[in-house]
N, C-alpha and C positions, 0 to 999 in steps of 0.2 A: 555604588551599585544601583541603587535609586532611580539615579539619570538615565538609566537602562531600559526602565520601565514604563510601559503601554498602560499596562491595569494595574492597580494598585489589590492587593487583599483583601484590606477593609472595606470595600466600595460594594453596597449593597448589591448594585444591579451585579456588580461582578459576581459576587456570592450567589446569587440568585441563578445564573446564569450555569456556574462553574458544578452547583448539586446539580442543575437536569443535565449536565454532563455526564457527570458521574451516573446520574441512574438510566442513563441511555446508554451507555456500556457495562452496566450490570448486570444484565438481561445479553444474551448471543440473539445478535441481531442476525433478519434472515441471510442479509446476504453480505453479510461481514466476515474477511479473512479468513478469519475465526472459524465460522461455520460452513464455508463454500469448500474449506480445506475436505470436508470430509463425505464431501459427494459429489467432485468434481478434482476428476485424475487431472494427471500430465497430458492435457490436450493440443489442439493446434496454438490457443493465443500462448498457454503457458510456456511454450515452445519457441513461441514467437518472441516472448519477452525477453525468457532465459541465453538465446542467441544475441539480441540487441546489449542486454547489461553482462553478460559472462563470454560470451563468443562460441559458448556452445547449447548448444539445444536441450540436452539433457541434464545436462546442472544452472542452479540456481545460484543468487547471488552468494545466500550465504552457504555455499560447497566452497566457497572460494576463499574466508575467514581464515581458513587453517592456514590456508600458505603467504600469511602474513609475520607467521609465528608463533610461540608456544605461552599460550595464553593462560594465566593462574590465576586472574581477578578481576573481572567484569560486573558491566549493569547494562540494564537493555530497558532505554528508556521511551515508556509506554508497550504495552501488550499488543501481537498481532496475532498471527497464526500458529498454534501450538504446536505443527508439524516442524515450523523452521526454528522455533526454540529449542524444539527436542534437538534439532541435528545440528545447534550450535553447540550444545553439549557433547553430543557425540562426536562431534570430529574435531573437537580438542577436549580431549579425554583428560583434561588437567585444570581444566577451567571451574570457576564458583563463579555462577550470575546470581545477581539483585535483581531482581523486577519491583520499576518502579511504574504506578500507573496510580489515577486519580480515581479511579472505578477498583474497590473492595473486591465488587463480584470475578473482575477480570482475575485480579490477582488470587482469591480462591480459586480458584479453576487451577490456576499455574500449580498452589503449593500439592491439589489434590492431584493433579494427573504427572507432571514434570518431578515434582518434589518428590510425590512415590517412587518414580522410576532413578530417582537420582539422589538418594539420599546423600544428606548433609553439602549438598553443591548449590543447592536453591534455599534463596531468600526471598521475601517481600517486601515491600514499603508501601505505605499508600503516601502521595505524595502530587502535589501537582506543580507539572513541570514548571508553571511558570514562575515560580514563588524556590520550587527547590534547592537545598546546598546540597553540595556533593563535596563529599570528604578531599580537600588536598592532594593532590598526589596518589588518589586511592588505588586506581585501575590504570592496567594495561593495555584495559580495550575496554572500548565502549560499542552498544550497538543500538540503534533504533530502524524499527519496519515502522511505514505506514502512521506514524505517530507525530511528527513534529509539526505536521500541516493542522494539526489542532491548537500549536501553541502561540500566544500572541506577543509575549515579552521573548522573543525570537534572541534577542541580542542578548538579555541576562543571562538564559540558558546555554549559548555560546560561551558564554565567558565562564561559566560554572563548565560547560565539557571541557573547553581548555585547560582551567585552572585541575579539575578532577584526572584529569590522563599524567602517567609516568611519564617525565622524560623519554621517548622515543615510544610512547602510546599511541594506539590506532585509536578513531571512531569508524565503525561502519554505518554509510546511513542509506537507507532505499524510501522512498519515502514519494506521495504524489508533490508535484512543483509546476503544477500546472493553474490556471486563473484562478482566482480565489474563488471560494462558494462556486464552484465550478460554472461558473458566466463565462463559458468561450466566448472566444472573441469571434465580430460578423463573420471573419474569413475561415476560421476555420468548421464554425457553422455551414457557413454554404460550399465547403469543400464535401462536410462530409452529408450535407444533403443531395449532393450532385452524384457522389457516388452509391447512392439509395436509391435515387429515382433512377440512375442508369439502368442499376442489377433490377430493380422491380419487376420491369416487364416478362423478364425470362420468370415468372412464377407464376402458375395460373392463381388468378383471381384473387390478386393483388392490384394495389392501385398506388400512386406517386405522394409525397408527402412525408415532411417529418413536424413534428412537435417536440418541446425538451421540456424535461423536467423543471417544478419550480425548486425552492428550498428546502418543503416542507419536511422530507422524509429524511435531512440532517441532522447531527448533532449540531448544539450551540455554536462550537470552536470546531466544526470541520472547515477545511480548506480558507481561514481567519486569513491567514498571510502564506499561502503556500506556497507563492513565487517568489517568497522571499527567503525560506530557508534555503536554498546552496548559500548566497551571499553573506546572509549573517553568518553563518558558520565558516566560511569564507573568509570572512573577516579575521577569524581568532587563529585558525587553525589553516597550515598550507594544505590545497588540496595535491595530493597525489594522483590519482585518477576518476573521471566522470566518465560512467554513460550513461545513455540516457531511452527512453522507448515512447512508446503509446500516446503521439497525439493525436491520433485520431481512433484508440480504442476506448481513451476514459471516455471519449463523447459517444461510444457506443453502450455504457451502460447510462447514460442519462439521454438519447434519443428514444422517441413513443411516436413511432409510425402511426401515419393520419388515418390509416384501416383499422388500426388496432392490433397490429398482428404482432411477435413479439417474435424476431427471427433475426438474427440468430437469438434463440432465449439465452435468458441469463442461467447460466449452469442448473441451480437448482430447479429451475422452470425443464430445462433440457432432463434432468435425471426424471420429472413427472410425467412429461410428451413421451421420451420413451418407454417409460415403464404403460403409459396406456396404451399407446401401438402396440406394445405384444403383447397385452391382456384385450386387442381388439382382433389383431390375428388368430390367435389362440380360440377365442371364442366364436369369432365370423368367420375365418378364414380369407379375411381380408390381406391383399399383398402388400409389402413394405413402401411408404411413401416415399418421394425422393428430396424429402426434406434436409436432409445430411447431403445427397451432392450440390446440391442447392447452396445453402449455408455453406459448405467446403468452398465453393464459387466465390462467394462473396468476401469470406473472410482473406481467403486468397488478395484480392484486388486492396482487401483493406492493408494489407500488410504491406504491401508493394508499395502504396500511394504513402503508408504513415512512412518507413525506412527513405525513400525519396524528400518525402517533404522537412524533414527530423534532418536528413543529411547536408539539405540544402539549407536550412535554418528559416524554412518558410514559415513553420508552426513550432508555436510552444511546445515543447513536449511536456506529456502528461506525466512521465513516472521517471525516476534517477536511483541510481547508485554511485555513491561518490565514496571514497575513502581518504580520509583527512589524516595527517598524523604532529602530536607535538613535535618538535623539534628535539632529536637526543642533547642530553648535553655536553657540551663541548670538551 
């Protein structure tokens, strides 16, 4: 298993590296999973998504767990949104998950909010994925959100989900697989600055221009090798099915318009914009901007251009659901 290995455990800088991991997911970051779950509904992108990886609008990837089969022994490796843990549980009302994650804090959260609601079905680990064992033959199903794009020994923990799943065991994985350290590539840069400076002009007193984010505001091990998990897990395990969404919406949360303006906002930003407009109505009797048909405009255009480009295999896509499963035995 060795030969598998990128980082080694003992290696200082690793160490060094792998705690401000950990204490960067300690803390509910602002606009992490985690915490956007719970001020930003079922809007147009979530809609957007959940059509691209399920075929339908209104359910998400994991509604669609159940009808894999009747599931008694999971782990769900790395912490995301605690809305879609909870209704992992819930709609296989038979299941016991692990959460395993490298951040103590995340996993407090699980046992105090999930683990209340769910007694004796929820466990913890703290554990880092890339070093992790997982029991033999443990589970039936495995699931990871949004987590394995942190991890770097990509191919050991393949061979620990293969060796860990039942005979005829699922993994479920959704997960970003788009450029690493999110460094889009030129083209999908200048696609999706072409369709900014388009939409611009219909906004008064706006101007053309994008900027993108540098690293700074990352964890260590975000997006380390994120174009590489389908394939290492690929590797171990057949895939059943892939879809795939968002390349040109991940580059919508790391584009910074050259005015400054922040539109469509990022949710959290959107729940404060609105809540000031009707505490400026209310008290001016100012009337409603037309900021939302605006935005409804734009996101429009983005969705049409990412499902076109996504279908022709022009651009990376930014986000997947695949579902893997061991082979039963013969």
């Amino acid at each position: 298993m060795s030969s598998l290995l990128r980082v080694r455990a003992d290696d200082p800088e690793y160490q060094r590296l792998a705690a401000a991991e950990a204490a960067f997911w300690d803390e509910r970051r602002p606009y992490s999973l985690e915490n956007l779950e719970e001020v930003f509904g079922d809007g147009p992108v979530e809609q957007y998504v959940n059509r691209r990886l399920t075929g339908d609008r209104q359910r998400g990837w994991w509604e669609t767990v159940a009808n894999y089969g009747r599931f008694r022994r999971g782990a769900v490796l790395g912490t995301s949104a605690l809305s879609i843990e909870r209704r992992l549980l819930e709609t296989n009302p038979e299941l016991h998950l692990t959460f395993i994650d490298l951040s103590p804090g995340a996993l407090a959260r699980r046992r105090e909010s999930i683990g209340a609601r769910f007694p004796g079905r929820v466990e913890t680990l703290t554990a880092d994925l890339n070093f992790v064992e997982l029991p033999p033959d443990g589970y039936d199903m495995l699931v990871s959100s949004a987590s394995l794009h942190h991890v770097t020994n990509l191919e050991s923990l393949a061979a620990q989900i293969a060796a860990a799943l039942q005979p005829g065991g699922y993994f479920f994985l959704q997960d970003y697989v788009g450029e690493p350290r999110f460094r889009f590539s030129p083209l999908k840069k200048r696609v999706f600055e072409a369709l900014h400076d388009h939409w611009v002009p219909s906004v008064p007193g706006r101007r053309p221009g994008v900027g993108w984010r540098d690293e700074s505001d990352l964890s260590p091990f975000c997006g380390v090798r994120s174009d590489e998990v389908l394939s290492a897990i690929g590797a171990q395990l057949p895939m059943l099915s892939l879809r795939t969404s968002s390349a040109l919406l991940v580059p919508l949360t790391r584009a910074l318009p050259a005015d400054g303006a922040v539109l469509p906002p990022p949710p959290l930003l959107r729940r404060l914009v609105t809540a000031v407009d009707d505490w400026q109505r209310r008290r001016r009797g100012l009337l409603p901007r037309l900021r939302n048909a605006l935005e409804g405009a734009f996101l429009d255009q983005l969705f049409a251009l990412d499902e076109i480009l996504l279908e022709s295999e022009v651009l990376q896509p930014g986000v997947a659901f695949a579902v893997f499963r061991r082979p039963p035995t013969a």
